[in-house]
N, C-alpha and C positions, 0 to 999 in steps of 0.2 A: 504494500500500500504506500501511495508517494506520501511524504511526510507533509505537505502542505493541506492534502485534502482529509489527512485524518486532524491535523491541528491547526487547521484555518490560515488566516494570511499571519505572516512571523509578526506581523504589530499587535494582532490579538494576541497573538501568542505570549508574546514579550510581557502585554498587562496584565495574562492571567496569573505569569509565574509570578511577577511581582506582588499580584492580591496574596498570592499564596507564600509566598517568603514575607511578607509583613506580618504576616497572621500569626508564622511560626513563629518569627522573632519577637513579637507581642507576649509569648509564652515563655520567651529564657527568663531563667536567673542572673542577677547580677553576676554570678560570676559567667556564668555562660556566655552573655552579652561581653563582659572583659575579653573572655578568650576569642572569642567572634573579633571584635573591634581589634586587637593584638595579631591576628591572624590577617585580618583586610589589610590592618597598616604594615607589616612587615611584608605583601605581597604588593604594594601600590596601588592597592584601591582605592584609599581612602590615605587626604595628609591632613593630617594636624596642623 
């Protein structure tokens, strides 16, 4: 099955995953969230 017609156009796509990774991260713990945030910036996702 081509990947677009089982997952819509990549922009839907994009905003779905996003509902869904805020949802999750809504749910860490603080320390979770630290290691998350320690983990983005040591990979350049994210700069202080």
């Amino acid at each position: 099955m081509d990947f677009y017609k089982k997952f819509g156009s990549s922009e839907s796509r994009r905003e779905e995953l996003i509902r869904k990774i805020e949802a999750a991260v809504s749910n860490l713990t603080l320390e979770e969230l630290e290691a998350l945030h320690y983990d983005m910036m040591t990979k350049n996702y994210i700069n202080d």
